[in-house]
Rosetta silent file (secondary structure, phi, psi, omega in degrees, C-alpha in Angstrom):
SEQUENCE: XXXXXXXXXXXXXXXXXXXXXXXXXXXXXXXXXXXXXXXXXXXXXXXXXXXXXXXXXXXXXXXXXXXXXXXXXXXXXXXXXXXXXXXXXXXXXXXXXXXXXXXXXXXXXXXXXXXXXXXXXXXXXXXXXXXXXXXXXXXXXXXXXXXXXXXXXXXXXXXXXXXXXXXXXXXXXXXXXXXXXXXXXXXXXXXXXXXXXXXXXXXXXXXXXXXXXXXXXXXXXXXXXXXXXXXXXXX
SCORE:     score description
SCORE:     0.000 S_00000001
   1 L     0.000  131.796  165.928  -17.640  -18.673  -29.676 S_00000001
   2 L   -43.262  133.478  169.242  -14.799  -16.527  -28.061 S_00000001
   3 L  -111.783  165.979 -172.903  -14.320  -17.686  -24.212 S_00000001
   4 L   -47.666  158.979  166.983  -14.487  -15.397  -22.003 S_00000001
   5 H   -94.640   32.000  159.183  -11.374  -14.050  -20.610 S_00000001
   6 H   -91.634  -67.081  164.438  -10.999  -15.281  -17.518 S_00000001
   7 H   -22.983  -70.431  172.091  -11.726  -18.730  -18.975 S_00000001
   8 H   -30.662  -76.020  170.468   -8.455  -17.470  -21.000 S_00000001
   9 H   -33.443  -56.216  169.267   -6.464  -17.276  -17.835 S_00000001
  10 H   -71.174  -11.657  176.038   -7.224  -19.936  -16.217 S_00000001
  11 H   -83.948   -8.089  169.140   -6.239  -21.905  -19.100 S_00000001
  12 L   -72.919  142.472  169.960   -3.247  -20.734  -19.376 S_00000001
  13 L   -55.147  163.593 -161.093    0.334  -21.835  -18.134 S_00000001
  14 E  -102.653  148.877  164.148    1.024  -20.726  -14.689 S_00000001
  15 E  -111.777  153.447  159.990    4.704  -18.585  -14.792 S_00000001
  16 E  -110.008  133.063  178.479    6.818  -18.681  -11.569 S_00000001
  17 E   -98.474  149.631  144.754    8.339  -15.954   -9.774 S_00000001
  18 E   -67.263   95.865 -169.819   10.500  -15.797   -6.968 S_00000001
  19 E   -90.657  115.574  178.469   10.127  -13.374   -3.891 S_00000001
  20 L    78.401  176.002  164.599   12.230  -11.763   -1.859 S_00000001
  21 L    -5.560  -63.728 -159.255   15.729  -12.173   -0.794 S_00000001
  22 L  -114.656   26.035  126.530   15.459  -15.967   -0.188 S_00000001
  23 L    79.996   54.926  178.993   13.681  -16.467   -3.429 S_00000001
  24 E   -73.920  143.191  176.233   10.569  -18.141   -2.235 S_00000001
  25 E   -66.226  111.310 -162.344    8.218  -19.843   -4.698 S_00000001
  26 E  -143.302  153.847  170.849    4.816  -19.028   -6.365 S_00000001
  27 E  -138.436  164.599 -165.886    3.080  -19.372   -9.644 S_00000001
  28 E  -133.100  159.089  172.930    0.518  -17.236  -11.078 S_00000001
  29 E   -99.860  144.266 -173.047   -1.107  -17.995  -14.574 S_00000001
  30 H   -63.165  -34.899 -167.525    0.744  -16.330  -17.416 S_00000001
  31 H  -110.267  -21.835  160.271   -1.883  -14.563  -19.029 S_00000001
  32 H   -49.826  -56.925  174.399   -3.889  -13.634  -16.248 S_00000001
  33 H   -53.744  -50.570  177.287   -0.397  -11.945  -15.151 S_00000001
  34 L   -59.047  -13.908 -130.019   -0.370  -10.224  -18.735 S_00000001
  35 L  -126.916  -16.153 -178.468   -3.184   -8.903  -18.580 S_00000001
  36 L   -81.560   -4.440  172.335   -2.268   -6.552  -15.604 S_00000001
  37 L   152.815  153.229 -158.734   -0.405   -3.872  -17.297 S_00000001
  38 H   -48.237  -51.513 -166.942    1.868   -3.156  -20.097 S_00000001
  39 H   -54.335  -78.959 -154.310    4.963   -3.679  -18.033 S_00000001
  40 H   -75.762   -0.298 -176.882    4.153   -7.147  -16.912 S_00000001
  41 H   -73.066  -53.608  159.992    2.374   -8.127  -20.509 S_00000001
  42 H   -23.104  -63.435 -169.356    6.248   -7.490  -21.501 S_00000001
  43 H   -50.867  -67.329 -152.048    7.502   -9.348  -18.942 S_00000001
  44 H   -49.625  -40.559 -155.659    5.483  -12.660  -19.411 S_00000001
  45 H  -104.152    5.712  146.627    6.028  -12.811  -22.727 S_00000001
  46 H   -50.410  -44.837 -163.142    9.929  -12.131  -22.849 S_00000001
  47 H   -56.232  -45.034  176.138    9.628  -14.932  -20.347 S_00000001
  48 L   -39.686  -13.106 -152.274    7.862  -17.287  -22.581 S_00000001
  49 L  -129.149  -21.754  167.171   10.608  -16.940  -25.456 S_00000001
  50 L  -138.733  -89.636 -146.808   13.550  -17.811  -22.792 S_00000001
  51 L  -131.456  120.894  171.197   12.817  -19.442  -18.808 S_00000001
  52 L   -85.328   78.881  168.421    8.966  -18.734  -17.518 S_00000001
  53 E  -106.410  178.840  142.894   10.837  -17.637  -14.268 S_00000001
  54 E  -162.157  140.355 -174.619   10.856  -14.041  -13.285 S_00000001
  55 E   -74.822  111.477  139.800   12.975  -12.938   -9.703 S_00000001
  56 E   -81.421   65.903 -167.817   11.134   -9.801   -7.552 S_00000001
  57 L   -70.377   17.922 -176.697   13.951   -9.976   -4.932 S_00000001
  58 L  -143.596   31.972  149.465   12.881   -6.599   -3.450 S_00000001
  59 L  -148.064  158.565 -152.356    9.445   -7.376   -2.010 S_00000001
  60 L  -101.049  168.175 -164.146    8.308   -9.522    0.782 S_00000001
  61 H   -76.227  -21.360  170.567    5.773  -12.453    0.804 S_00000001
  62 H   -65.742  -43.185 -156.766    2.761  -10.099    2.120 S_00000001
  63 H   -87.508  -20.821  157.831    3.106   -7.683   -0.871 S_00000001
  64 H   -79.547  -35.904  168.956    3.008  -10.655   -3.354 S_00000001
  65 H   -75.894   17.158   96.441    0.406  -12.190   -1.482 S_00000001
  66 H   -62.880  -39.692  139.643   -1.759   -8.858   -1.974 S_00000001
  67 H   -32.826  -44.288 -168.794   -0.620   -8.696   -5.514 S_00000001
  68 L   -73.770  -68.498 -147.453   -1.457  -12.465   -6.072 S_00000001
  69 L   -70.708  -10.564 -167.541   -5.001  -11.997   -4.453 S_00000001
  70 L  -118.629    8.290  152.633   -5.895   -8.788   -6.071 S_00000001
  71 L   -82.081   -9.727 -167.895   -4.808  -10.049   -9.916 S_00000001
  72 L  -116.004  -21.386  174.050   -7.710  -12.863   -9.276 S_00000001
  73 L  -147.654    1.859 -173.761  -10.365  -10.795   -7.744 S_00000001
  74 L    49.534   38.568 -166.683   -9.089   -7.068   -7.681 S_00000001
  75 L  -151.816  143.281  176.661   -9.688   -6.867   -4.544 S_00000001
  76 L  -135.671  178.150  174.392   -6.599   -7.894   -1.473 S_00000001
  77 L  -136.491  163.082 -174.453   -7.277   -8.171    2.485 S_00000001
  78 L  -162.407  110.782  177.369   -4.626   -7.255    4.916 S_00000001
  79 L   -75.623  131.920 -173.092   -6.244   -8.173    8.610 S_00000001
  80 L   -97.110  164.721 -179.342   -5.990   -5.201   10.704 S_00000001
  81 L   -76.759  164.275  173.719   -4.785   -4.982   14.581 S_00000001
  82 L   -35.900  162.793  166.022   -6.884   -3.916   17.211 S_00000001
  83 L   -71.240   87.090 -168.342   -7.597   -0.174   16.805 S_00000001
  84 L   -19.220 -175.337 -175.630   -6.125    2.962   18.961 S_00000001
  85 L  -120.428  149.657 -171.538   -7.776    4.402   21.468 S_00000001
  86 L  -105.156  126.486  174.349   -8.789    8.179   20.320 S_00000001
  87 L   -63.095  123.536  148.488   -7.639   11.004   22.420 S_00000001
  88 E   -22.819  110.592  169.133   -9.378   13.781   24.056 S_00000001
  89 L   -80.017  178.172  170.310   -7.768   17.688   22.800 S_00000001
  90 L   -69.617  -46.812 -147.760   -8.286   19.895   25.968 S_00000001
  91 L   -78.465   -3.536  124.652  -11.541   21.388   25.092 S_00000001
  92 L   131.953   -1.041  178.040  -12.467   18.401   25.612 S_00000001
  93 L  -112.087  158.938 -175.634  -13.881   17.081   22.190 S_00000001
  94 E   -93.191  145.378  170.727  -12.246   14.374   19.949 S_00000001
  95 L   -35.790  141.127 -173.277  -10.430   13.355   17.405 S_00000001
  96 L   -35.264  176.791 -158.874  -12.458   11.687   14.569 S_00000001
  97 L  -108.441  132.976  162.483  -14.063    8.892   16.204 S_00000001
  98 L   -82.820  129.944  165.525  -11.995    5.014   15.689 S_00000001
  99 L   -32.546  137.391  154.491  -13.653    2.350   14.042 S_00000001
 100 L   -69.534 -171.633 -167.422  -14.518   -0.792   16.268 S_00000001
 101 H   -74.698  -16.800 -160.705  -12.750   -3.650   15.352 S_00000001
 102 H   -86.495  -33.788  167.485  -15.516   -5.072   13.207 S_00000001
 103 H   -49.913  -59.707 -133.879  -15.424   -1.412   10.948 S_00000001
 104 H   -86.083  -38.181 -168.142  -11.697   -0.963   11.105 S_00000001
 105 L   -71.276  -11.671  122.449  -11.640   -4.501    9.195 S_00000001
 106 L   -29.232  -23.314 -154.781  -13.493   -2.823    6.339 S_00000001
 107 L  -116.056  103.222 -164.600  -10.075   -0.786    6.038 S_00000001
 108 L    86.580   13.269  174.439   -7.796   -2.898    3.735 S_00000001
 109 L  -124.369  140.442  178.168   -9.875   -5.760    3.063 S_00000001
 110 L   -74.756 -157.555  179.163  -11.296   -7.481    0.027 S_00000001
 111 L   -77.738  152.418 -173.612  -14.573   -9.932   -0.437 S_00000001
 112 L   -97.998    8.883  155.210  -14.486  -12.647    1.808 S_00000001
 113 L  -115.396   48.484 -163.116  -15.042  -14.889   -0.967 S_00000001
 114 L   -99.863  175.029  176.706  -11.770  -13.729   -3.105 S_00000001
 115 L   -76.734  150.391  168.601   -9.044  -16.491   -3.443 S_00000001
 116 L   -80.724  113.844 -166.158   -6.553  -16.716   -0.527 S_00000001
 117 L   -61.420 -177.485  163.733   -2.863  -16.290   -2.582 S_00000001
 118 L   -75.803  106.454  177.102   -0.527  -18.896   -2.032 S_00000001
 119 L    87.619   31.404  154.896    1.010  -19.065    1.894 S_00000001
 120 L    23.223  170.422 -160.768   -1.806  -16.629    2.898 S_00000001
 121 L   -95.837  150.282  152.387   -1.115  -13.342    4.164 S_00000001
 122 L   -74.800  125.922 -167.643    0.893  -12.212    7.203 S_00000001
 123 L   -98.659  138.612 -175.501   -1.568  -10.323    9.508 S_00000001
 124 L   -43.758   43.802  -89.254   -0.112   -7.155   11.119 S_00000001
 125 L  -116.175   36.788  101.580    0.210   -7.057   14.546 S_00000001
 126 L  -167.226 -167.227 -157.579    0.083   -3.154   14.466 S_00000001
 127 H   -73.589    5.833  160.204   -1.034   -0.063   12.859 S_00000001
 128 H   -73.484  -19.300 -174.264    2.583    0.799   11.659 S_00000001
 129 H   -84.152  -26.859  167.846    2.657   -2.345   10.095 S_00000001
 130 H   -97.637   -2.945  159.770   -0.288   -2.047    8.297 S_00000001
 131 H   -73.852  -47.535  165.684   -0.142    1.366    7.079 S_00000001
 132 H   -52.976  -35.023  175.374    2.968    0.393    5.927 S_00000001
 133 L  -103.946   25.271  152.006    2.240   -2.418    4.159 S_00000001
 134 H   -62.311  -62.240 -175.913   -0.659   -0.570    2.246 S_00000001
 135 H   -75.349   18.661  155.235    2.073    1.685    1.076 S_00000001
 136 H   -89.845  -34.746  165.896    4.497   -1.302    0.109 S_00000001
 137 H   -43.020  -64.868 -176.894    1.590   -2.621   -2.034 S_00000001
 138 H   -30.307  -65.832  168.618    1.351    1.060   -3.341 S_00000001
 139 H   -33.552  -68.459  171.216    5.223    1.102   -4.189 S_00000001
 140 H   -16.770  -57.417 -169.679    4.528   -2.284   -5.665 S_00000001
 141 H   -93.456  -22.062  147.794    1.980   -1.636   -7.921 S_00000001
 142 H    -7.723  -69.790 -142.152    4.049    1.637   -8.925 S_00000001
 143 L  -105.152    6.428  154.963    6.657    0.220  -10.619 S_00000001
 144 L  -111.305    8.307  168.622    4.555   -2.539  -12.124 S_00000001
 145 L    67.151   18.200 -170.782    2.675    0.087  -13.869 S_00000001
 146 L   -89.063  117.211 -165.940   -0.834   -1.127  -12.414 S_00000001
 147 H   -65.974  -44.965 -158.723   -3.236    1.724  -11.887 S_00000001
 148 H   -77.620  -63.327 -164.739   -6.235    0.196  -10.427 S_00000001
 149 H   -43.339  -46.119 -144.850   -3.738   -1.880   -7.444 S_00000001
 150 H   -89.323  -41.440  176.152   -2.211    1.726   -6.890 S_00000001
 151 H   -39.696  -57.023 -150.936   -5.780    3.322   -6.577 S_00000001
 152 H   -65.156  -54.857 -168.323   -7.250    0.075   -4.144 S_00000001
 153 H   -83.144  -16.240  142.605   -4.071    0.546   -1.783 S_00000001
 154 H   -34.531  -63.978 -163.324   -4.374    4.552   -1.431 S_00000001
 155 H   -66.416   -8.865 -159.671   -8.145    4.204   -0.849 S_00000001
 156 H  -116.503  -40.914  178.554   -7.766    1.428    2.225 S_00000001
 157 H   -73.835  -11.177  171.019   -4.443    3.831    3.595 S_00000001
 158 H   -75.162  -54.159 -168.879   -6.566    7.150    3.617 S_00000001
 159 H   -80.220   15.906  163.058   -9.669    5.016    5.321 S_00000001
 160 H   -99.759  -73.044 -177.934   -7.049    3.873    7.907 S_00000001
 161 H   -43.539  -16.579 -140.066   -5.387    7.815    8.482 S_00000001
 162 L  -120.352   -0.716 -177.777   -8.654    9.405    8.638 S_00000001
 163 L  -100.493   -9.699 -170.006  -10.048    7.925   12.035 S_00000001
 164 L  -169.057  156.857  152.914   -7.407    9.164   14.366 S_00000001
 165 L   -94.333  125.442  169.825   -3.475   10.515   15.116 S_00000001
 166 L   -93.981 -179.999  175.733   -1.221    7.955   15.522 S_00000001
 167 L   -55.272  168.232 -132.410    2.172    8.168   17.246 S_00000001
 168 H  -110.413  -36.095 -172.813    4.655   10.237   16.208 S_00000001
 169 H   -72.697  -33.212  164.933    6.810    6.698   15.891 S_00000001
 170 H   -58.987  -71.968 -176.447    4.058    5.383   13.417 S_00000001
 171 H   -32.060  -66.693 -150.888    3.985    8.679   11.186 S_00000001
 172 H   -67.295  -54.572  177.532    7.827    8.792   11.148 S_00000001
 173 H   -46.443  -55.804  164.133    8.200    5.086    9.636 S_00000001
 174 H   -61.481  -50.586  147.684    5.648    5.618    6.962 S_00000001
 175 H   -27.996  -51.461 -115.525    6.810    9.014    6.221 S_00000001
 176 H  -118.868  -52.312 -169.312   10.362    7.497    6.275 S_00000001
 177 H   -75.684  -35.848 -156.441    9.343    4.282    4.079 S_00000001
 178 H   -72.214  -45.403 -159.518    7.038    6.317    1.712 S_00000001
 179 H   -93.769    2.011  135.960    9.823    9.384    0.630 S_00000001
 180 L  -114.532   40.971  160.365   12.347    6.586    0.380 S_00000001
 181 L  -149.635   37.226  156.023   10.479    4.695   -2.458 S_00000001
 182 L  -107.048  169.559  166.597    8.843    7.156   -3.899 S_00000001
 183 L  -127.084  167.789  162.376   10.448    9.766   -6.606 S_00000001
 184 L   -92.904  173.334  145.803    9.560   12.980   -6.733 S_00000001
 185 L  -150.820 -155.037 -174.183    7.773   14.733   -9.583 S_00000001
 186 L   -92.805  -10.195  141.296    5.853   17.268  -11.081 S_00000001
 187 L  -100.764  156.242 -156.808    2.697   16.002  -10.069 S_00000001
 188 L   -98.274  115.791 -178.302    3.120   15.214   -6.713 S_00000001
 189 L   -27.582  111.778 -172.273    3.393   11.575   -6.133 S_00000001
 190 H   -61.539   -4.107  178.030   -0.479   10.167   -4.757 S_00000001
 191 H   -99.345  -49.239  138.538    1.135    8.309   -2.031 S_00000001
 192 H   -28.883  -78.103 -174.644    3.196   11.120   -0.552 S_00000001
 193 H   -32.514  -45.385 -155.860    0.216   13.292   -0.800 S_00000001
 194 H   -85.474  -17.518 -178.317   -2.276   11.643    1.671 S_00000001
 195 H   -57.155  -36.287 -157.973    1.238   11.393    4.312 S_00000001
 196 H   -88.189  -40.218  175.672    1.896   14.732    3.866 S_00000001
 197 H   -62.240  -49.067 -166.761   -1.808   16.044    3.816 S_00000001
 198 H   -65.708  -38.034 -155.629   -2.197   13.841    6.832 S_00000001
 199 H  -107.154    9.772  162.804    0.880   14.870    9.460 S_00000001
 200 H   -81.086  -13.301 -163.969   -0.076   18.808    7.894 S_00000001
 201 H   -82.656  -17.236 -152.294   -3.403   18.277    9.745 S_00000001
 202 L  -134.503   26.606  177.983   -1.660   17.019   12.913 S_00000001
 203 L   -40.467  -53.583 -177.257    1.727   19.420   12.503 S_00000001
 204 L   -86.401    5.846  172.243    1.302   20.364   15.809 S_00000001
 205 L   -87.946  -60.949 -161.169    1.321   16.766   17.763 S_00000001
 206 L   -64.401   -9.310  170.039    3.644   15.748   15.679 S_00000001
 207 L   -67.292  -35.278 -173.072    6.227   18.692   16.709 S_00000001
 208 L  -106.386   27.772  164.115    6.170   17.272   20.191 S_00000001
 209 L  -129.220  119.087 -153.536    7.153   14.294   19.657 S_00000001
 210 L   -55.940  -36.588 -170.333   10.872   13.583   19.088 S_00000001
 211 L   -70.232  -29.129  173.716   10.557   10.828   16.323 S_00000001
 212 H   -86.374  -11.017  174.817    8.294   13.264   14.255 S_00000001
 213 H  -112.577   31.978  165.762   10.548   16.157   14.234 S_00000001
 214 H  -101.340  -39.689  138.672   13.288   14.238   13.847 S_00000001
 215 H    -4.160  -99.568 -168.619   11.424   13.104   10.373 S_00000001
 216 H   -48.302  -32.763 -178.635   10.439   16.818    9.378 S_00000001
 217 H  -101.678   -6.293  159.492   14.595   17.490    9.981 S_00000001
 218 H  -104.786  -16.994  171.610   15.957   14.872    7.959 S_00000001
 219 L  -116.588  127.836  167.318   13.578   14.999    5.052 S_00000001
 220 H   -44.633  -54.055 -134.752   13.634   18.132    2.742 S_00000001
 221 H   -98.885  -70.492 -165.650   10.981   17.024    0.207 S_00000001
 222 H   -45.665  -25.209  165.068    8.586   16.191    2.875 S_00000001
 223 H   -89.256  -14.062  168.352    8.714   18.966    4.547 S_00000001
 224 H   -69.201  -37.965  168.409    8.421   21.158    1.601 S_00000001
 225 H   -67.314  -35.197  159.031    5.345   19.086    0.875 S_00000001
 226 H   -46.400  -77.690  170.117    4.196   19.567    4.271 S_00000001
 227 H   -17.455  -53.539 -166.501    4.839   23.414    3.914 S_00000001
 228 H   -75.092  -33.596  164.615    2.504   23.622    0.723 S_00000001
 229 H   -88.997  -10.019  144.058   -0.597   22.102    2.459 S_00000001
 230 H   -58.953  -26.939 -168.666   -0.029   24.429    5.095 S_00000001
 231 L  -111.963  173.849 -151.251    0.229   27.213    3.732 S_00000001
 232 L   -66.629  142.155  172.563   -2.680   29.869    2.909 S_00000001
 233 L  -101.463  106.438 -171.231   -3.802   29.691   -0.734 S_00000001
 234 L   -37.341  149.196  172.211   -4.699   32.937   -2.567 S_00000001
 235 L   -87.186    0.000    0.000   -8.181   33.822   -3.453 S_00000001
């Protein structure tokens, strides 16, 4: 009898990689790793044939520690900070209504029985930090060619944008981080889109606040994406 393939994984040698800058240590099983997309099937087994090392010196220990936990259960957690407070327009009704904390915790997080990676995750201590480090996952899973991770971390940064407007100092850092790791192309990049959809809905907060149009005047492509969900679409 064939065993299953997880049984496969775990039986496998673990390879190790090295993260960030100061080349911290982790191992993952090798086949388990292969198994996540074309790119990294390459990788392992190049490795296998000279040193099972492999370097990622240009992501940090959360975004491998959401990577680690979501090749073992396809699923990552990222604990979120308390929640904004939602603002009143003048007429006197509100902005979608924010999650309490026990909802909002629902918004980036996996099963509460998934494995905990190695050196557990750093939890965020606010919401620029964790919209951002949806979209470092995002980046992440990009350029490792993994579909389903790039799906998981869209879906948790949309159900974070969609409760409220944050500051014009949040938007500009994620805007800022997203359109300088992103490329553009001729379908328009799914990680750009919800930024761009999102600060078109909220154009005009975001005008009056110096950090967002200093954003909209330093980036071209964003504001041309802005522009396009703005503007009227023929019948």
């Amino acid at each position: 009898m064939e065993p299953h393939p997880y049984q496969k994984f775990m039986s496998s040698g673990h390879i190790t990689i090295l993260v960030g800058p100061d080349k911290n240590k982790y191992t993952i099983h090798a086949e388990l790793l292969a198994s996540l997309s074309c790119y990294l099937y390459t990788l392992v087994k190049g490795a296998a044939t000279k040193s099972p090392v492999v370097e990622w010196p240009h992501i940090d220990d959360r975004t491998f520690a959401c990577f680690s936990q979501f090749a073992y259960s396809r699923r990552y957690h990222i604990a979120n900070p308390t929640p904004p407070k939602v603002e009143e327009s003048p007429g006197g009704s509100s902005r979608p209504r924010t999650p309490s904390p026990d909802e909002a915790n629902t918004s980036g997080s996996g099963s509460d029985l998934a494995p905990r990676p190695i050196g557990g995750i750093i939890a965020p201590q606010t919401f620029t930090d964790l919209t951002i480090a949806h979209a470092k996952v995002y980046v992440f899973a990009d350029y490792l060619l993994i579909k389903d991770l790039k799906k998981l971390s869209i879906s948790f940064l949309e159900d974070i944008l969609k409760f409220a407007w944050f500051k014009g100092e949040t938007i500009a850092e994620l805007g800022e981080y997203i359109y300088n790791n992103t490329k553009k192309n001729k379908k328009q990049n799914s990680l750009r889109k919800v930024v761009s959809l999102y600060i078109s809905r909220y154009l005009d907060r975001l005008c009056h606040e110096e950090s967002g149009v200093e954003l909209l005047e330093t980036n071209v492509e964003l504001c041309k994406d802005v522009l396009w969900h703005t503007l009227p679409r023929g019948g």
